[in-house]
C-alpha positions as CSV (number, residue, x, y, z in Angstrom):
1,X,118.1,-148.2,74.0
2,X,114.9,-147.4,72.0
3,X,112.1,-149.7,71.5
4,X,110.9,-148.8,68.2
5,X,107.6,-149.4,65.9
6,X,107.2,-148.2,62.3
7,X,104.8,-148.7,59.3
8,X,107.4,-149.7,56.9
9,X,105.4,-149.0,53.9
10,X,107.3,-145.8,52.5
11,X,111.0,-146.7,53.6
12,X,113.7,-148.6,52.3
13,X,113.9,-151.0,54.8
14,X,116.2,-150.7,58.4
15,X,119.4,-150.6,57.1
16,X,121.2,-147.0,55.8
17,X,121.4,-147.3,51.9
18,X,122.8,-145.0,50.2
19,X,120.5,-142.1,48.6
20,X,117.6,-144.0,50.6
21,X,114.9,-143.4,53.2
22,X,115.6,-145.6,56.1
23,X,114.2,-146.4,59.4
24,X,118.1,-146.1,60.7
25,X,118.4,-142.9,58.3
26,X,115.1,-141.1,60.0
27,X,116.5,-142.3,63.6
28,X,119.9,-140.6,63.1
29,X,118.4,-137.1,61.5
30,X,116.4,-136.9,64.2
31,X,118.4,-137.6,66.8
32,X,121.4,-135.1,65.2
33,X,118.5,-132.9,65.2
34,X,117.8,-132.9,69.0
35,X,122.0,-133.6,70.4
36,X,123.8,-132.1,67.2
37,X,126.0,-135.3,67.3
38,X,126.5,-137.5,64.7
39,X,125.0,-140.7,66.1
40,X,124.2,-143.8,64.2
41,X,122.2,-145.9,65.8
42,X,122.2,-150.0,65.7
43,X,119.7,-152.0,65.1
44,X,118.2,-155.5,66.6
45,X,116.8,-156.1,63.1
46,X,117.5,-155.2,59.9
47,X,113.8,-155.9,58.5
48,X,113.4,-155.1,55.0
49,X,111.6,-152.7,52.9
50,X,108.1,-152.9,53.5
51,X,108.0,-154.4,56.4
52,X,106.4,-153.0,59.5
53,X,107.2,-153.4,63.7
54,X,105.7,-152.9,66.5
55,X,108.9,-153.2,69.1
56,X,111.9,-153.2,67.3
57,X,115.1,-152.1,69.1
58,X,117.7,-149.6,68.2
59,X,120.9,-148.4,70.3
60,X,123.3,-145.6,70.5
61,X,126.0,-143.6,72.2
62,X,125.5,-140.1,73.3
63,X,127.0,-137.4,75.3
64,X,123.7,-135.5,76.1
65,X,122.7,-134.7,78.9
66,X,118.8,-135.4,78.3
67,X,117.7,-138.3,80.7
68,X,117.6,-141.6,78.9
69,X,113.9,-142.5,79.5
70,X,113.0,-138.6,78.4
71,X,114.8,-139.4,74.8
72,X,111.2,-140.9,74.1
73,X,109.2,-138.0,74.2
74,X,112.0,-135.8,72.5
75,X,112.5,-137.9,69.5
76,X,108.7,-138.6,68.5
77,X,107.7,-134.7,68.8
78,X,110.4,-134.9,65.5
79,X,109.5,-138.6,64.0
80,X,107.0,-138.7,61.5
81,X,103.5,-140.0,61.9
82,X,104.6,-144.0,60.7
83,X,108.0,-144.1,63.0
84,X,107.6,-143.3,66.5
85,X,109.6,-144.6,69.9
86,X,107.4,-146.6,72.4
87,X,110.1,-146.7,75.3
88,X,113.4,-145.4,76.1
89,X,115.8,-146.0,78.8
90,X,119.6,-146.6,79.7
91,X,121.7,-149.4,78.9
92,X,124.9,-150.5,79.7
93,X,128.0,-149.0,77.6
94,X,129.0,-152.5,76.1
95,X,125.2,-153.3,75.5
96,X,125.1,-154.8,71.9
97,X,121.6,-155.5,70.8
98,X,122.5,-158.4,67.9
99,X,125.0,-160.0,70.5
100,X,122.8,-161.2,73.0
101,X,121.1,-164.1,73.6
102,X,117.5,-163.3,72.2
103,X,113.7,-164.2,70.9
104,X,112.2,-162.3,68.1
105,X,108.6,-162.8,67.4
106,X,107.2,-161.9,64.2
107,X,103.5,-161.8,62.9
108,X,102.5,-162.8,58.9
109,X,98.8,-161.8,58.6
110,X,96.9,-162.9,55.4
111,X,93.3,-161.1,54.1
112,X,91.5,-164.1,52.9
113,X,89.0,-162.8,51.0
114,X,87.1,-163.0,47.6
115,X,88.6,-159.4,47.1
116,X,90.7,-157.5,48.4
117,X,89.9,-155.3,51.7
118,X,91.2,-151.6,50.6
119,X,91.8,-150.5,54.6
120,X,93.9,-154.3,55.3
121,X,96.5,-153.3,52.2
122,X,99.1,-152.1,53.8
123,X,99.5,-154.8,56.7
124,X,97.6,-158.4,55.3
125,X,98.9,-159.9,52.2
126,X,95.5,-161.1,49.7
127,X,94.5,-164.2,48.7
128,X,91.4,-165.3,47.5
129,X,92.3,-168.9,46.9
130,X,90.7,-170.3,50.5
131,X,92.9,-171.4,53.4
132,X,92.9,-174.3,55.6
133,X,93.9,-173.5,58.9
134,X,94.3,-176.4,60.6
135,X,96.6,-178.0,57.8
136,X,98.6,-175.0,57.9
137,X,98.7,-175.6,61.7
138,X,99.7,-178.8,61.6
139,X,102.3,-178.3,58.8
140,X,104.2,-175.6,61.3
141,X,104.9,-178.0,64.1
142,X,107.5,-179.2,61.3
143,X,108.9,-176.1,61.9
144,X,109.6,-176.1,65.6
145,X,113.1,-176.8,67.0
146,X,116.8,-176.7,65.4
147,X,116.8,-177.4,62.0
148,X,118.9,-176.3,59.0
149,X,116.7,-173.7,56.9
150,X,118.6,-173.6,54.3
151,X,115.6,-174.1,52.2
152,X,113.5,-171.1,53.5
153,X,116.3,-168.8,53.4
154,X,117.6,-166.3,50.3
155,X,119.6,-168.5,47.9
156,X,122.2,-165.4,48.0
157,X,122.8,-165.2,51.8
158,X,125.8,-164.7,53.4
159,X,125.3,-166.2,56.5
160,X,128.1,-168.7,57.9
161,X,125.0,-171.2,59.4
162,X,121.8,-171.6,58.1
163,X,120.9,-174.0,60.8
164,X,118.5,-171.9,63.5
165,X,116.6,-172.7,66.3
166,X,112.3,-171.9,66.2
167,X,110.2,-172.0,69.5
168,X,107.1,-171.5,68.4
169,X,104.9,-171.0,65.2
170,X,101.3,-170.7,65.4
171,X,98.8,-170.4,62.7
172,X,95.2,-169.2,63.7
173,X,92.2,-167.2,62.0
174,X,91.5,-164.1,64.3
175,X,88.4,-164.1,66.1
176,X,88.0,-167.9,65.6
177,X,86.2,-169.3,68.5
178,X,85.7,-166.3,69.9
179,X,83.2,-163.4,70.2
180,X,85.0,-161.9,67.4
181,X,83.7,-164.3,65.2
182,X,80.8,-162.3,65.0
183,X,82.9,-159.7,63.7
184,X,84.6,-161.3,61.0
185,X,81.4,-162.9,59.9
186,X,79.6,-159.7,59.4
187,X,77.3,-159.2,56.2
188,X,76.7,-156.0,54.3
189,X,73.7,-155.4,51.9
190,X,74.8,-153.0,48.9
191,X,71.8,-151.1,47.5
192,X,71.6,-153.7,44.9
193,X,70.9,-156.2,47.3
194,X,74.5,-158.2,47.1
195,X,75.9,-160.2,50.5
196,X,79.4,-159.2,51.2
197,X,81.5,-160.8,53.8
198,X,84.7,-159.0,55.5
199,X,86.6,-162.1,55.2
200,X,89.0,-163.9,56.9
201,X,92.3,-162.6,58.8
202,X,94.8,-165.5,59.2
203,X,97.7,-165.2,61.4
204,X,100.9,-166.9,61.2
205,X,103.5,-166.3,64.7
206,X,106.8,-167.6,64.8
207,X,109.1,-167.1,67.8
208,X,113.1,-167.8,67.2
209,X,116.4,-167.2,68.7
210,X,117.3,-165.9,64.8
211,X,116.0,-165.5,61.4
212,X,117.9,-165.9,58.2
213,X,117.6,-163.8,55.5
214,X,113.8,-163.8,54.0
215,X,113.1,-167.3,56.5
216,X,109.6,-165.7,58.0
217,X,108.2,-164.9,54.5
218,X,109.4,-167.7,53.0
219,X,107.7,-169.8,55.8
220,X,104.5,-168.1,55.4
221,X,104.6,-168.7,51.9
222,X,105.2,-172.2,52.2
223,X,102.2,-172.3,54.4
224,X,99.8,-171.0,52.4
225,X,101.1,-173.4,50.0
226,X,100.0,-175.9,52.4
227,X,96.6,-174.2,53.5
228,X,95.6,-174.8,49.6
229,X,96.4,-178.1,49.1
230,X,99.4,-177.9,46.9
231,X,102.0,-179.6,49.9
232,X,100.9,-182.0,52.0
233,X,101.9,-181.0,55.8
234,X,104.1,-183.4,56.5
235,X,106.1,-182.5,52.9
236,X,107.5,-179.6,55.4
237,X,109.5,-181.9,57.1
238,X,110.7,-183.4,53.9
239,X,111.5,-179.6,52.6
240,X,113.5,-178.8,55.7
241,X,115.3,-182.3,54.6
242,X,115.9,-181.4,51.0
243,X,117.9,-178.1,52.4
244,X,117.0,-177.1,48.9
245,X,115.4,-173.4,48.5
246,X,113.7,-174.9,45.6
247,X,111.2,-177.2,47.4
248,X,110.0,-174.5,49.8
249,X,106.8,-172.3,48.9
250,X,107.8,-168.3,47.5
251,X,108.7,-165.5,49.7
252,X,105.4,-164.2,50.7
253,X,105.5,-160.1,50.6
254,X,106.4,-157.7,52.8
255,X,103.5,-156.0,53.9
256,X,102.1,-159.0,56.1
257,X,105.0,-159.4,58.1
258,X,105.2,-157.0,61.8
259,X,107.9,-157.4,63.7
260,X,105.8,-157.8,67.3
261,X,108.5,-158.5,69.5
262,X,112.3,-158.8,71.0
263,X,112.7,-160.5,74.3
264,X,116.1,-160.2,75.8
265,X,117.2,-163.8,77.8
């Protein structure tokens, strides 16, 4: 089993597609490259193009005779700078990753800013419409338990249930109420004598036991609907009612979204 973490930025996604750079399509090159089998690994999450994790989890079958917790160190001297394997070790033979009973945390993280913060591109999404927090905070309790999601799901998914179970989501602006504040606060004078803030970095977590397809973007982007006014927070609970995609804010984009963690129960 590898626990894996990427900067999705340049790849197609998890999943193999054909004529495509993958996360799963880099995995298996490199691993034929160190065995000289044709393994095909299998993924915890197939997260989409663009979007980025931090402790994803990929397994496989192999008749090498490299120690399992050495695979680590073998893999990333042939991974490429934005895919790289945090942790290896041995799992059972029968071990299937997307068949256990599990917790997946993912991270949405949003620049709000007057403009947009060249070195935050890659892993905020930009607004400059301001945010309020706490309504967004309040909205996401909504959110919490076993609900159909229906509505913040892909109108074309496949899935037999949309009804999923959410522990957690948490919405809170980084470095609030903290020494970090200071940080986020911080002016700079320009020559010409203009006041520029860094602005704000506003984090939304959500912890489930299973995420349908688009459902953490399209949560985030109902939240930031909510964070500027244009639904009320308690209209989440009448969205999650209306089991209508329709109602529900628009998938936010890819590039806020990290994949942070996969807790096996």
């Amino acid at each position: 089993m590898l626990t894996v973490a990427y900067d999705g930025t340049a790849y197609c996604g998890w999943q193999l597609q054909p004529g495509k750079e993958t996360i799963e399509s880099v995995l298996n090159r490199c691993l034929f490259e160190l065995t000289g089998e044709m393994i095909e690994v299998i993924g915890a999450s197939r997260t989409d193009s663009g979007v980025h994790a931090l402790g994803n989890i990929a397994v496989f079958d192999t008749e090498s005779s490299i120690p399992a917790e050495k695979f680590s160190y073998a893999l990333n001297r042939r991974l490429p700078e934005d895919i790289k394997v945090r942790a290896s070790k041995e799992v059972a033979a029968d071990f299937h990753p997307r068949h256990c009973e599990s917790i997946k945390t993912y991270e949405y993280r949003i620049c709000n800013a007057e403009f947009p913060i060249p070195t935050k591109r890659l892993y905020t999404h930009f607004t400059y419409m301001p945010l309020d927090v706490s309504l967004m905070s309040r909205a996401a309790a909504y959110l919490v338990g076993e609900h159909d999601f229906r509505s913040f799901c892909s109108v074309d998914t496949q899935a037999q249930t949309t009804v999923r179970r959410i522990d957690n989501v948490d919405v809170w602006e980084e470095g609030a109420d903290s020494i970090k504040t200071a940080v986020a606060e911080e002016t700079v004078y320009t020559a010409g004598g203009k006041t520029l803030r860094t602005g704000r970095e506003i984090v939304i977590r959500v912890a489930g036991r299973g995420f349908l397809y688009n459902m953490v973007r399209i949560i985030a982007g109902t939240l930031m609907e909510v964070g500027r006014g244009r639904i009320p927070p308690d209209g989440v609970k009448d969205i999650l009612a209306s089991c209508d995609r329709q109602k529900a804010g628009p998938t936010a984009p890819a590039c806020g979204l990290t994949l942070v963690g996969y807790e096996f129960l």
